[in-house]
C-alpha positions as CSV (number, residue, x, y, z in Angstrom):
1,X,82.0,80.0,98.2
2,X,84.8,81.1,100.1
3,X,85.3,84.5,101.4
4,X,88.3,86.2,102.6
5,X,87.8,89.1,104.8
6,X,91.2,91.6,106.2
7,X,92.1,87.8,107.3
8,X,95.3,87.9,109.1
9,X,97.3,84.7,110.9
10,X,100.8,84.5,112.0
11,X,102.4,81.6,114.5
12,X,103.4,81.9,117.4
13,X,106.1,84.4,118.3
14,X,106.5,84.8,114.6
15,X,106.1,87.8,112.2
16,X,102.5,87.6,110.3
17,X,102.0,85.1,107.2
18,X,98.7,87.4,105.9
19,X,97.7,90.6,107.2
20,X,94.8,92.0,105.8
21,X,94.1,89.7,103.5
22,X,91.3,89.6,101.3
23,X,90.3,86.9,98.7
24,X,87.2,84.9,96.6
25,X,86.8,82.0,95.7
26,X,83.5,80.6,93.5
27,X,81.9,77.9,93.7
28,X,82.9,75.5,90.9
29,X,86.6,77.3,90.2
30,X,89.5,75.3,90.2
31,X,92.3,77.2,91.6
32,X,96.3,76.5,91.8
33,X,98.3,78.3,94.3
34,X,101.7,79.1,93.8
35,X,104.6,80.5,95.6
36,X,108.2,80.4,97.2
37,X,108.9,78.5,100.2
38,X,107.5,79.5,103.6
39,X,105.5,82.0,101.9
40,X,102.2,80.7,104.0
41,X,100.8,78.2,101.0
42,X,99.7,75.4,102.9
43,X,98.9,77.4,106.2
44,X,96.1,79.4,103.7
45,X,95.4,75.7,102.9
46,X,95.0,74.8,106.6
47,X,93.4,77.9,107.5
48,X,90.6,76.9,104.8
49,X,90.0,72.9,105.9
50,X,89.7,74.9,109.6
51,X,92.7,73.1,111.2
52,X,94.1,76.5,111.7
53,X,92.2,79.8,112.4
54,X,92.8,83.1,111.5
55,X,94.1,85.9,114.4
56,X,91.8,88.7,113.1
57,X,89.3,88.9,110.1
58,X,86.8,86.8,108.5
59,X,87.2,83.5,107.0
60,X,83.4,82.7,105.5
61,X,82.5,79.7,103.3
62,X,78.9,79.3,102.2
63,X,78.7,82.8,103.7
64,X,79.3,81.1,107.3
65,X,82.3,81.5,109.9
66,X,84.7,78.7,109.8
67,X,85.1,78.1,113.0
68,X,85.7,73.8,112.9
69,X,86.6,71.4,110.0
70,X,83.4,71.4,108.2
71,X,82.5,67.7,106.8
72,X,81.8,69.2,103.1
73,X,85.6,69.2,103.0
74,X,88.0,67.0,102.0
75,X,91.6,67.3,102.3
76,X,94.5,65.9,100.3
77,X,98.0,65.8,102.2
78,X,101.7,65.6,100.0
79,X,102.1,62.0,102.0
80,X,98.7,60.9,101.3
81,X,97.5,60.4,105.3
82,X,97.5,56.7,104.9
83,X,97.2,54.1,108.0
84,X,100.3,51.6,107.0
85,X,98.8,49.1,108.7
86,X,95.3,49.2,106.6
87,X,95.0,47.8,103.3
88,X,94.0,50.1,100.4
89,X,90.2,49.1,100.8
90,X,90.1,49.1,104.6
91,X,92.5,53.3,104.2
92,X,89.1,54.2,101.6
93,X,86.8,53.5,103.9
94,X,87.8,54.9,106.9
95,X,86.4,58.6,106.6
96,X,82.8,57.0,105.7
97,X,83.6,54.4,109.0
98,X,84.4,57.5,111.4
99,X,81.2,59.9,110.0
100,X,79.1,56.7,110.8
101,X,80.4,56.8,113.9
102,X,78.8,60.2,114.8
103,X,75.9,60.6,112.8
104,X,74.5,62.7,111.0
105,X,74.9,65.5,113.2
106,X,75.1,68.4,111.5
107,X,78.9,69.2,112.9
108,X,80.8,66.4,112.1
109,X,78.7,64.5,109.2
110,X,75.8,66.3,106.8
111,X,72.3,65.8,107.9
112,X,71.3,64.1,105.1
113,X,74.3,61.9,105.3
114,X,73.2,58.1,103.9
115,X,75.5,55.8,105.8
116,X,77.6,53.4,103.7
117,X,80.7,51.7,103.2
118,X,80.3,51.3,99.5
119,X,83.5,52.5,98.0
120,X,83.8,50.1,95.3
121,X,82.5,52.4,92.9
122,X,85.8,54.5,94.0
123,X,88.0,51.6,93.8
124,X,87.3,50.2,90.7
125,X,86.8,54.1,88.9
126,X,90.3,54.6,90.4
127,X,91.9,51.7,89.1
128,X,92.2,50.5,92.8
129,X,90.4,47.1,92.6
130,X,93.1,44.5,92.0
131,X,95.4,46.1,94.6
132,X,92.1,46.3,97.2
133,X,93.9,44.1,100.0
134,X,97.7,44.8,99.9
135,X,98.9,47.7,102.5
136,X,100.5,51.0,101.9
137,X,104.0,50.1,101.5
138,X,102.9,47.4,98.7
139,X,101.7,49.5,96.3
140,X,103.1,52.7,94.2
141,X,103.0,56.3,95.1
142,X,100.8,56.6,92.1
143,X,98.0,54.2,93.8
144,X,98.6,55.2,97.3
145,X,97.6,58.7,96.0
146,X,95.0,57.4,94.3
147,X,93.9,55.6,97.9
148,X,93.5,59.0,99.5
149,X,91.8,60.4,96.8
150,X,89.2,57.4,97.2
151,X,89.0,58.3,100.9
152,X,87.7,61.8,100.2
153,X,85.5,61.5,97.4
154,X,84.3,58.5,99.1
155,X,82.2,61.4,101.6
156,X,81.2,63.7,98.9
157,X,82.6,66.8,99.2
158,X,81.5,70.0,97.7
159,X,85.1,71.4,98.3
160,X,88.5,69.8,97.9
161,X,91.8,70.8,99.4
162,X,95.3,69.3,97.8
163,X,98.4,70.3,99.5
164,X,101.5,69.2,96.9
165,X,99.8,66.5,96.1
166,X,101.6,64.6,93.4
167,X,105.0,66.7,94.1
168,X,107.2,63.3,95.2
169,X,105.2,61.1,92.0
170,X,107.3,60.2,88.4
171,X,106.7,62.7,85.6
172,X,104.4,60.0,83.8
173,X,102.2,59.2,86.6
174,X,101.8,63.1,88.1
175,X,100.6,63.9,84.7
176,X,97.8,60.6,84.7
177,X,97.0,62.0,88.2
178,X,96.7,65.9,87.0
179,X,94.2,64.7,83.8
180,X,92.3,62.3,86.6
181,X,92.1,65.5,88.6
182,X,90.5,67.5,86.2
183,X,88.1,64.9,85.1
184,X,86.6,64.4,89.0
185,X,86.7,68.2,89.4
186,X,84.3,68.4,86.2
187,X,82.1,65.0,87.3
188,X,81.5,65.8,90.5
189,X,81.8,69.5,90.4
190,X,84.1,70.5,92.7
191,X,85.3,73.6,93.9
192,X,89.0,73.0,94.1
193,X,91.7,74.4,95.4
194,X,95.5,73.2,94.9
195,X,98.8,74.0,96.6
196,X,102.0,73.3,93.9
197,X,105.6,74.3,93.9
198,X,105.9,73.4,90.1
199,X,104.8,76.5,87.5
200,X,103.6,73.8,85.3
201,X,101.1,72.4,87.7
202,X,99.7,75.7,88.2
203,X,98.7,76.3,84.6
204,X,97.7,72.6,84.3
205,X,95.0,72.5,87.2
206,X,94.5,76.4,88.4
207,X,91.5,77.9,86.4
208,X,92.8,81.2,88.1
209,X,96.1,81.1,90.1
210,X,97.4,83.1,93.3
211,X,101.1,83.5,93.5
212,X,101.5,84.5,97.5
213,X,104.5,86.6,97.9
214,X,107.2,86.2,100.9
215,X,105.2,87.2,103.8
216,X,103.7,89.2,104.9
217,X,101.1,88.8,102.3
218,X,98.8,92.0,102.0
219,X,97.3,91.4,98.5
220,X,96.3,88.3,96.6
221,X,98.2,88.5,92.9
222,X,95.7,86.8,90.8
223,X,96.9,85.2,87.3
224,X,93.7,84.3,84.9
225,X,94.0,81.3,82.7
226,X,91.2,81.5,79.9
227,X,92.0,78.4,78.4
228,X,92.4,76.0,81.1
229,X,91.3,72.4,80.7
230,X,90.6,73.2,76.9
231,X,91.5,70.0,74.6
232,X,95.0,69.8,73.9
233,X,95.8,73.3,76.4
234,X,98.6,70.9,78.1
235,X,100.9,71.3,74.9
236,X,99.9,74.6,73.3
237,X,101.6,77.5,73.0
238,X,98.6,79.1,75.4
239,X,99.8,76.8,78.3
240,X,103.6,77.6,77.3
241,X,103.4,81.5,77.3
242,X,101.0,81.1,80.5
243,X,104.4,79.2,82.3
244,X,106.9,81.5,81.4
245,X,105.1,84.6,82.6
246,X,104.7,82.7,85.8
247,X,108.2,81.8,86.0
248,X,108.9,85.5,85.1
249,X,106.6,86.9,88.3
250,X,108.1,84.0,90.4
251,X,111.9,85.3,89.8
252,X,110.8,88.9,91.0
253,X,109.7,87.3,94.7
């Protein structure tokens, strides 16, 4: 699903993030992506919703250039995205309110997009209903994260983006939100991709994990995890071993 290609990007006056840079992605993987600070995690994140593009190379999904936020996409930000001034029904709706807006263009909303602002479905399998009509600021981190995660399945993706999302979240409640994860990932089959700076996270919700290195990153180090999202795999030894030998690469960086 996505592809890749020598992809190199670096900002402004600054020394490259990736240079040459090749990596896959299938459809229907579930990947965690894990490395130190300012080593280019969410840029690769931005770089693959196409609100950043890359200076040389090829980034293909579906086998096409990314050359503009495709609508397939959704994307999950570390401080949700919310409107503080829109309750928790009126924040779900909005991405189905703006690709109604435009139509089903091709470019901005599928052709076969079915206008709607049914998101009660969302709400209520969320756990979202009896907090519908309060604002942002009147609910917890655990349901405003939830909000935005309404938002965006609200429009269907095929592919979903999480930059740190549940990073700032209680122990308790980023665990809910990491099983809930899993779940939608597996009902609505998902090709998801997740940026964490906890180890534990990683072998929780990355099928396969990259560990990016300080940059510039050349080649993708790619950690398997053949047990992922197998009953009990959060307290086995599997998931234990897994996290140390993370930890373990991690220190060398």
């Amino acid at each position: 699903m996505i592809r890749l290609e020598s992809l190199s990007y670096s900002y402004p006056d600054c020394p490259p993030i990736f240079q040459s840079f090749d990596w896959e992605v299938k459809r229907g993987e579930a990947w965690a992506v894990l490395g130190p600070s300012g080593c280019g995690k969410s840029t690769l994140l931005y770089l693959l919703a196409g609100l950043r593009f890359p200076i040389s190379g090829n980034l293909l999904i579906d086998g096409q250039p990314l050359i503009r936020p495709r609508p397939q996409t959704g994307l999950i930000l570390q401080e949700y995205g919310l409107l503080p001034w829109a309750t928790v029904r009126q924040n779900a709706v909005l991405g189905l309110r703006v690709r109604t807006f435009y139509g089903p263009d091709g470019t901005h909303t599928p052709l076969d997009f079915n206008p709607s602002t049914d998101v009660d479905p969302w709400l209520e399998r969320l756990r979202l209903t009896a907090v519908e009509s309060k604002y942002p600021g009147q609910i917890s981190g655990g349901q405003r994260q939830r909000t935005a995660i309404a938002r965006t399945l609200a429009l269907n993706p095929d592919l979903l983006l999480m930059d740190e999302p549940f990073g700032s979240l209680d122990a308790p409640t980023r665990e809910s939100l990491q099983d809930l994860t899993l779940e939608l990932w597996g009902e609505q089959q998902l090709t998801l991709v997740i940026v964490t700076h906890a180890i534990e996270e990683a072998v929780i919700l990355g099928q396969k994990i990259l560990i990016l290195e300080q940059p510039p990153n050349t080649t993708p180090q790619i950690v398997d995890n053949p047990e992922f999202n197998q009953a009990g795999f959060r307290n086995s030894n599997a998931c234990l071993d897994l996290t140390r030998d993370l930890r373990s690469r991690m220190d060398l960086l």
